[in-house]
C-alpha positions as CSV (number, residue, x, y, z in Angstrom):
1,X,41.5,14.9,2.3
2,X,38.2,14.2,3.9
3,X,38.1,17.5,5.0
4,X,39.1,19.3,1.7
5,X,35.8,17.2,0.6
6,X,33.4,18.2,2.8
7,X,34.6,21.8,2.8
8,X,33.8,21.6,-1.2
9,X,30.6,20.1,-0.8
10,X,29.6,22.8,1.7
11,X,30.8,25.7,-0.4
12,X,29.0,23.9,-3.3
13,X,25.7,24.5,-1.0
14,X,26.8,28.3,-0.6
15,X,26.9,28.4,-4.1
16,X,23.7,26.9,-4.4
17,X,21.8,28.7,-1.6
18,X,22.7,31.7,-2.9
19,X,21.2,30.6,-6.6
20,X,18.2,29.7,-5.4
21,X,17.8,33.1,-3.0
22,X,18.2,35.4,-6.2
23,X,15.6,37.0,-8.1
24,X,14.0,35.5,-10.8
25,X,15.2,36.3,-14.0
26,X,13.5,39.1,-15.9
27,X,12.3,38.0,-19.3
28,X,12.7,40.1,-22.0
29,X,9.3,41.5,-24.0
30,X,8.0,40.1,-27.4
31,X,9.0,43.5,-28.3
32,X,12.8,42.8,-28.7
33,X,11.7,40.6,-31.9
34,X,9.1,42.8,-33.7
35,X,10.4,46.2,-32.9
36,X,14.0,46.8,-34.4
37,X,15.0,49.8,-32.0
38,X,14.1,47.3,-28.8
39,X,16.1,44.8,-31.0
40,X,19.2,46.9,-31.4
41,X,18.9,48.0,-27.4
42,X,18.9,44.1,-26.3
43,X,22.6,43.6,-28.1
44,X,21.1,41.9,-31.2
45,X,18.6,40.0,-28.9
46,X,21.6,38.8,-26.6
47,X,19.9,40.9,-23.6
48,X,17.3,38.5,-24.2
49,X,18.7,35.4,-22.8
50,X,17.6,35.5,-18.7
51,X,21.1,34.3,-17.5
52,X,23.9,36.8,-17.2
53,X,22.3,39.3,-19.9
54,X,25.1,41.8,-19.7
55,X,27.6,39.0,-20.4
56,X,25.9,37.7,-23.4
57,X,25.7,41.8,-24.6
58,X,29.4,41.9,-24.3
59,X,29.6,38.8,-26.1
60,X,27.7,40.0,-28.7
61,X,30.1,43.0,-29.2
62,X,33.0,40.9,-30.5
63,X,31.9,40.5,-34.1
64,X,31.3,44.2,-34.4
65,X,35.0,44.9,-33.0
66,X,36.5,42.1,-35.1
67,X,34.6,44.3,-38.2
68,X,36.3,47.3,-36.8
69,X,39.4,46.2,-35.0
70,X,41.5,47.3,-38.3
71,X,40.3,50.7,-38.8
72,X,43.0,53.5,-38.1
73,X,42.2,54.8,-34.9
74,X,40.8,57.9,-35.1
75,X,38.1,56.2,-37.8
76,X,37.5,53.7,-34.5
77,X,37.1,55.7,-31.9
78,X,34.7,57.7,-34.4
79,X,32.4,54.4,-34.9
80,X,32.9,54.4,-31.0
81,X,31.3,57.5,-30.5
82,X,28.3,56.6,-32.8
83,X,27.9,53.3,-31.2
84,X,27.6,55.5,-28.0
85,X,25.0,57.9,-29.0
86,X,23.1,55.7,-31.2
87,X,22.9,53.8,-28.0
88,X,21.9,56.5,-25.7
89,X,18.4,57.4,-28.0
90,X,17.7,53.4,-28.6
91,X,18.2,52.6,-24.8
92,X,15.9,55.7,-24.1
93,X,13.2,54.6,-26.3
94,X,13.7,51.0,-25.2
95,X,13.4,52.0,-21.6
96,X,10.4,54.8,-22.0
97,X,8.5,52.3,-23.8
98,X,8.8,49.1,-21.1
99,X,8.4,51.7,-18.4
100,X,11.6,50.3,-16.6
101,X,14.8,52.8,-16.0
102,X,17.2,50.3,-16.2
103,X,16.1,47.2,-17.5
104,X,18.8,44.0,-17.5
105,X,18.3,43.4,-20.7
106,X,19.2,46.5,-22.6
107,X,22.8,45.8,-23.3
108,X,23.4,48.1,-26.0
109,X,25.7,49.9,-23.2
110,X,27.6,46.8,-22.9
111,X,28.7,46.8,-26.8
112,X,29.4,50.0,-26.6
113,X,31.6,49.9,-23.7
114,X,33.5,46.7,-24.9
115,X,34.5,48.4,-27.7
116,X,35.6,51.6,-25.8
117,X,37.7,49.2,-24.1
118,X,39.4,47.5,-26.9
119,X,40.3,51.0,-28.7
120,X,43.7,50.7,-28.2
121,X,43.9,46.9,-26.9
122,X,46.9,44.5,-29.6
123,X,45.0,42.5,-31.7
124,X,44.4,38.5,-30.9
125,X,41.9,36.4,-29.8
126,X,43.9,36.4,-26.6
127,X,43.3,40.2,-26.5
128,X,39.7,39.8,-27.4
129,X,38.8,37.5,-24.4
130,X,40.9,39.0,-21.6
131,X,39.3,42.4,-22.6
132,X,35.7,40.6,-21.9
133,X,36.9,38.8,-19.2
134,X,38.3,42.2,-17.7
135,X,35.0,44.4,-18.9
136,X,32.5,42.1,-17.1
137,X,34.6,41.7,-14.1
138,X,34.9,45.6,-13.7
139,X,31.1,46.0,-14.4
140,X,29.7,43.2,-12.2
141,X,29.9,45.6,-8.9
142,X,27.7,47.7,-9.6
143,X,24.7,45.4,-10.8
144,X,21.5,46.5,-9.8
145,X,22.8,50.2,-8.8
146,X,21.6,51.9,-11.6
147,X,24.8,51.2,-13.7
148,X,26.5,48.7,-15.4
149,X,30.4,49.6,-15.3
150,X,32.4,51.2,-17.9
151,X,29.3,50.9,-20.3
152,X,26.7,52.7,-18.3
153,X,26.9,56.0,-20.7
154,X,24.3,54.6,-22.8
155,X,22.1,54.2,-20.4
156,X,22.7,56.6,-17.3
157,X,22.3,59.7,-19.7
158,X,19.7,58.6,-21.5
């Protein structure tokens, strides 16, 4: 027992270290609230919150799906490919106009991919947060790479 405990309490200080060795956060410009194309490219303003942007972008995708999750499916996967392009010119503008390639904050790749993902998913909240569960687990590998998973489309051509 004693040494379940103090084998916690040291991989709580892992944990920690490595917290305190990352990178600050990179805070989002006053832009994202006066300019509505910046707005739209930070998710809504989601991309905006400094911890785990990407998440919160993939959050904010669930009320658009639960808007759309009903719509026969070639009308989906037609709002799909909108969500995509209209993401690949605001994510350009976005980016050209910070000066930064791939900033953490533009999410609007990470709506668009969650709902690429759900295109065929059953319907249910139980659908709806396995699917984001699933989506942010297959896009966290490749953070800081130029890409972010599944939704990187938006941004990588852009």
């Amino acid at each position: 027992m004693v040494s379940r405990m103090i084998y916690l309490s040291t991989l709580d200080f892992n944990i920690l270290d490595k917290v305190m060795k990352q990178k600050p956060a990179v805070h989002a410009p006053k832009s994202v609230w006066c300019n509505p194309i910046h707005f739209l490219a930070y998710g809504f303003g989601s991309g905006a919150i400094p911890v785990a942007p990407g998440t919160f972008g993939t959050l904010a995708a669930i009320p658009i799906y639960l808007l759309i999750q009903d719509l026969p499916l070639a009308l989906y996967f037609a709002v799909v490919v909108i969500v995509t392009l209209l993401g690949i010119a605001l994510c350009h503008i976005t980016a050209r106009d910070l000066g930064v390639h791939d900033h953490p904050g533009i999410v609007w790749d990470e709506i668009a991919g969650y709902l690429l993902t759900m295109l065929a998913a059953p319907k249910g909240w139980g659908w709806i947060g396995l699917d984001q569960q699933v989506y942010r687990d297959g896009s966290q590998g490749t953070e800081g790479a130029g890409s972010h998973g599944y939704g990187a489309t938006a941004k990588s051509i852009g």
